[in-house]
MIGU-416312 format. One record per residue (C-alpha): residue in one letter; x, y, z. Coordinates in steps of 0.25 Angstrom, whole numbers, plus 5000, padded with zeros to 4 digits. Layout:
<atoms>
aXYZ/...
</atoms>
This chain:
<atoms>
x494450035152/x494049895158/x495349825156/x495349685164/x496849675165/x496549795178/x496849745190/x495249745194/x495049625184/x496249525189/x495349455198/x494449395186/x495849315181/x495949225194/x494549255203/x493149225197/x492349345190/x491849435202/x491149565203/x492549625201/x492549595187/x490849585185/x490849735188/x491749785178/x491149695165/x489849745172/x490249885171/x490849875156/x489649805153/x488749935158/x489850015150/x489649955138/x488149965138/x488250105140/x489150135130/x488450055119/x487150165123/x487950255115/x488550195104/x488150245091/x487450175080/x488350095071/x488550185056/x487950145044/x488550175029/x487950295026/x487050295012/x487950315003/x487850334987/x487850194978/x487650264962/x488350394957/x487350474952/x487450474937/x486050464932/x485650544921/x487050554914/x486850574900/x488150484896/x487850354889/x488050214898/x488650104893/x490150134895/x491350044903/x492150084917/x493350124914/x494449984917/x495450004928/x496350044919/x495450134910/x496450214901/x496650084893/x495450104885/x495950204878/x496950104872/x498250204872/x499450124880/x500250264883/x499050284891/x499050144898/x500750164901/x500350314907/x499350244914/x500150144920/x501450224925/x500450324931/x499950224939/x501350164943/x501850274949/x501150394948/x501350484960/x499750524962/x499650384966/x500750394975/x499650424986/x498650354983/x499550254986/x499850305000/x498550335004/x498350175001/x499350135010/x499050215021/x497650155021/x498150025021/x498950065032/x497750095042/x497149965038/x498449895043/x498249985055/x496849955059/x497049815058/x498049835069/x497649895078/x496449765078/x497649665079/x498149615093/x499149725098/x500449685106/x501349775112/x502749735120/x503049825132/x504249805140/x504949905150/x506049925162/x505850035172/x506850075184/x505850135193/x505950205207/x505050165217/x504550295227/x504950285240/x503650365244/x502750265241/x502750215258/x503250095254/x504450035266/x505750075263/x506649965258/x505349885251/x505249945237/x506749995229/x506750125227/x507150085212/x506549955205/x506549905189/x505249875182/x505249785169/x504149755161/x504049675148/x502649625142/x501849605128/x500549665129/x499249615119/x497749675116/x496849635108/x495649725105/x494349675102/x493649725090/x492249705095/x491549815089/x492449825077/x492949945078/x494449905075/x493649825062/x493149975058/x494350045059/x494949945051/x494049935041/x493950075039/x495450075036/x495149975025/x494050045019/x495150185020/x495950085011/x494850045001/x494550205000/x496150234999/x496250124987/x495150174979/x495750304981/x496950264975/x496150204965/x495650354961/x497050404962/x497350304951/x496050334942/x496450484944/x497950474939/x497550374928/x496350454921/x497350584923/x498550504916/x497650464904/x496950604903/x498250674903/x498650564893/x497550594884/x497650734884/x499050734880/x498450644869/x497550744865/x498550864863/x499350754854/x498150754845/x497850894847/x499350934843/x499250854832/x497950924827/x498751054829/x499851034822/x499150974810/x498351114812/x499551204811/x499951124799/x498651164792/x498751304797/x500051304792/x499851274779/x498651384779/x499551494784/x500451464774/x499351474762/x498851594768/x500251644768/x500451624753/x499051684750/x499351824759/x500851824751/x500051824737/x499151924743/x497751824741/x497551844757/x497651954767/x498651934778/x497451904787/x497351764783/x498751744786/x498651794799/x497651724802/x498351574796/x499551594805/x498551634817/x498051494814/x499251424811/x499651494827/x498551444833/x498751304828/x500151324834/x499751364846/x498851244847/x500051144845/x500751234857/x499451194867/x499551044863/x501051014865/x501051104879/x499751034883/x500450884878/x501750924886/x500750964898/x500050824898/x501350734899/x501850814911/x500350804917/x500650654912/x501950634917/x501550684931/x500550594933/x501350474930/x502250544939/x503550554930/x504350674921/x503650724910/x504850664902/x504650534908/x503350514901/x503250424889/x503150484875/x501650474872/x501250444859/x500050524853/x498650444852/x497450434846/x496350494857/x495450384862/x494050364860/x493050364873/x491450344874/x490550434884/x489850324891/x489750294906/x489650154909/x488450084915/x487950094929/x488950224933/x488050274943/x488050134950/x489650094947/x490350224948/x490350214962/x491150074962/x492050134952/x492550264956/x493650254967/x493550384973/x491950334977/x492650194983/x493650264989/x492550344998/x491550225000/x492650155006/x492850305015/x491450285018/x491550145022/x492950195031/x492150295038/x491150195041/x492150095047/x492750225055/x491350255060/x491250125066/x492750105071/x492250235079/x490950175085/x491650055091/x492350135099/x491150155107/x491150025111/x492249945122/x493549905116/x494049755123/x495449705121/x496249585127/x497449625132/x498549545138/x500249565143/x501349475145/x502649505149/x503549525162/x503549645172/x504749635184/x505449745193/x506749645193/x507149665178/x508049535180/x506649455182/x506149515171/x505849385162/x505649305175/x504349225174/x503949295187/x504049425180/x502949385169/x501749455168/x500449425161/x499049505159/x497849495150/x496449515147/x495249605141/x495249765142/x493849855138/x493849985133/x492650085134/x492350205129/x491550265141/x491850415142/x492150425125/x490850415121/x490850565117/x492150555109/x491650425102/x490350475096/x490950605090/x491950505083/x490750425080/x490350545074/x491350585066/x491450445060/x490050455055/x490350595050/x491350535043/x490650415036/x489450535032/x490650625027/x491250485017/x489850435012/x489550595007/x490950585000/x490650454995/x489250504991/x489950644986/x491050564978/x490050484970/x489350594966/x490450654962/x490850524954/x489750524947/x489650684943/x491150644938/x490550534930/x489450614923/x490150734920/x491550654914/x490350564906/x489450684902/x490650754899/x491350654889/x489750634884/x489850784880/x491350784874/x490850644864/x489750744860/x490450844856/x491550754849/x490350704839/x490150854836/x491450884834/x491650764825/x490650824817/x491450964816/x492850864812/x491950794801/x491250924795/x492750984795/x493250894789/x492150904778/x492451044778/x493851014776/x493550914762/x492751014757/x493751114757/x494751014754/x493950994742/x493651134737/x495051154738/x495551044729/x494551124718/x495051234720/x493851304728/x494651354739/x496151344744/x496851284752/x496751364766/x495451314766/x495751164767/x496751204778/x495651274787/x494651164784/x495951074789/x496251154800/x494851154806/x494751004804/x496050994813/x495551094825/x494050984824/x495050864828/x495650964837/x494350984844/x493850854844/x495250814849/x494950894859/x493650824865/x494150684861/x495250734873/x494050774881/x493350644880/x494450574884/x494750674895/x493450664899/x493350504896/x494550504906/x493950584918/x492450484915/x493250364918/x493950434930/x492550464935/x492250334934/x493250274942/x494250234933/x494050094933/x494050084947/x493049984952/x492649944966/x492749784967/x491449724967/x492049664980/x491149624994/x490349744996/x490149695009/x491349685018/x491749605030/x491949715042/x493049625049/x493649605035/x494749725036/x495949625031/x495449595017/x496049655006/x495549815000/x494349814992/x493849934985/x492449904988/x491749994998/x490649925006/x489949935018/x490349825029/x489149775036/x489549815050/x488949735063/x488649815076/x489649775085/x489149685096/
</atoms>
């Protein structure tokens, strides 16, 4: 350390500069030209993907972003209040929440450690002089106070911006932390409103069973009356209440699975099952298999796990560079007041004042070593973030095509099995008809009835797919979340402006 409050540099405050003060600037002259030989060259962003692969998906375009709050489409305002107590207090945001405010907490601490730093020292000593040190006898006590009470400042220059790095770096952990609680929220929300549906969908299910059983019912009993005459064997009675227990059966799996779906929606809003609302059944939305416009080139602003590592990128960018200033010489101003007596009763005399300042240089000549393996685990750092952002995108937009390809898949097979409902209920007129003449009886019209029930059952069945699916598409595609079309270039020196969510790279100078 060069520091020019050493006794070596008093001279300069009362005699012209002399070689006594031109040989040390000389030397950390020569120092600093030796270590800037091996300073290594300033890290650039790697290359890092701009559009999510999704060429080639056979889902037609044309299709909206989901809204920041999405669920509204449906247009089911049990939904919107779910929606909206999960949010208020649901406890898997709890953490979220915390990892937030820890982030903002190393923003406040980066920023002060780049802010004028005071201290207040102050101490009383009763010290015993040796009697060995060969001073006369009688000259020095034996036994002597000391008291000492001063305010020390230093102020740190931030030539080479790594103190502008490091806090940087802390707000870009932030922007990372926030869209991370962002996804937390999209994760909660689309698991509320799938929950929701499903409990939806055993509702109509349920109801399809029971109407079922009344129609098996009813079939058992004809069959019953016609083995009593002796018209049928015992077979097809057997074989009515088999039905009749299968549809029973089928009622048992809806209300268990019902019950199962408003504790699953009770924990996520974070409360007793009993707690819950009643919920009222409902008609089972529509949705559309379409993907919107430009998803290769927009998903990428819109999905906050791939913000939340671009601003990760961006942090290990900043801690890459925080790490490569320290190879250069760190200058503060330092400076102490205060008063310093062996005579406690002088101690705020004016004779007992004391008064020191001026410029201190650190360099790192011996560390050179340690501070290029740290420069290289910062830049294995940054490679490791961009293959995460890279490998997150790809994911993103695998998610993306399979929800879309899937949902494409579950609409086709609705339009078939529209088909079956219709010719079914073709089939059951017809029999309705032949009936009425006399042609057939009546257990006929019932089986005709009850296979019409189990095609709503099935088409029930994928229209709670769809949805499902429809849910999980508009999770894949961030939710509603959206990067604000803010500055993509930011101000380096700017670390006290509010949180963005846009990730950008900073055009960084070479320190000079």
């Amino acid at each position: 350390m060069l520091d020019c409050r050493d006794r070596h540099f008093l001279p300069a405050l009362t005699e012209p500069m002399t070689a006594a003060v031109v040989r040390p600037l000389v030397a950390l002259a020569i120092a600093v030209a030796i270590a800037g030989c091996s300073i290594p060259a300033k890290p650039d962003l790697p290359v890092l993907r701009n559009e999510a692969p999704l060429a080639g998906v056979a889902v037609p375009a044309g299709g909206a972003w989901p809204e920041a709050e999405w669920w509204k489409r449906y247009g089911d305002p049990q939904l919107d209040q779910l929606q909206h107590n999960a949010l208020a207090g649901a406890p898997s945001l709890d953490e979220a929440h915390k990892r937030f405010d820890i982030a903002i907490r190393s923003i406040e601490n980066a920023r002060a450690s780049s802010a004028l730093s005071s201290q207040l020292n102050g101490q009383v000593q009763r010290n015993r002089l040796s009697q060995t040190l060969g001073l006369p006898p009688g000259i020095a006590p034996s036994w002597y106070n000391r008291g000492e009470l001063n305010v020390q400042f230093q102020y740190d220059f931030d030539f080479w911006g790594k103190t502008r790095a490091a806090v940087q770096a802390a707000v870009d952990e932030a922007r990372a932390t926030e869209a991370e609680r962002s996804a937390a929220a999209l994760v909660l929300t689309t698991a509320v409103a799938d929950t929701y549906f499903g409990w939806q969908a055993d509702q109509a299910r349920l109801a399809l069973a029971k109407q079922n059983g009344v129609t098996l019912r009813r079939y058992r009993d004809l069959s019953a009356k016609r083995v009593a005459r002796g018209v049928d064997s015992p077979d097809s009675l057997h074989e009515a209440e088999e039905r009749v227990a299968a549809a029973r059966e089928a009622e048992v799996a809806y209300e268990g699975s019902a019950a199962i779906r408003r504790a699953a929606l009770a924990a996520l809003l974070g409360i007793a099952p009993a707690e819950l609302p009643d919920l009222q059944a409902q008609p089972l939305p529509a949705v559309e298999a379409t993907l919107p416009d430009n998803v290769g080139l927009d998903l990428i602003a819109r999905r906050p796990d791939i913000a939340a590592n671009r601003w990760r990128v961006e942090a290990a960018l900043q801690r890459a560079d925080q790490v490569r200033a320290q190879f250069y010489p760190d200058i503060s101003l330092g400076a102490i007041a205060g008063v310093q007596t062996l005579e406690l009763d002088k101690m705020f005399s004016l004779d007992s004042r004391t008064l020191g300042f001026g410029p201190a240089v650190h360099l790192p000549l011996f560390q050179r070593a340690q501070l290029h393996a740290a420069y290289g685990v910062s830049q294995a750092q940054l490679l490791a973030a961009a293959a995460q952002y890279d490998a997150t995108v790809v994911d993103a937009a695998r998610d993306v095509s399979t929800q879309a390809l899937t949902l494409r898949q579950i609409d086709a097979r609705r339009q078939a099995r529209a088909e079956q409902i219709a010719a079914a209920e073709n089939l059951q007129r017809a029999v309705a008809a032949r009936a009425q003449r006399g042609l057939v009886d009546d257990r006929s019209v019932l089986i005709a009835e009850s296979e019409v029930l189990q095609q709503r059952d099935a088409a029930t069945t994928l229209q709670a797919q769809a949805i499902s699916t429809d849910i999980a598409l508009t999770k894949a595609l961030g939710g509603g979340y959206r990067v604000p079309e803010a500055a993509i270039d930011r101000p380096t020196v700017d670390a006290r402006r509010p949180l963005s969510t846009t990730p950008n790279s900073a055009q960084r100078a070479e320190p000079r």
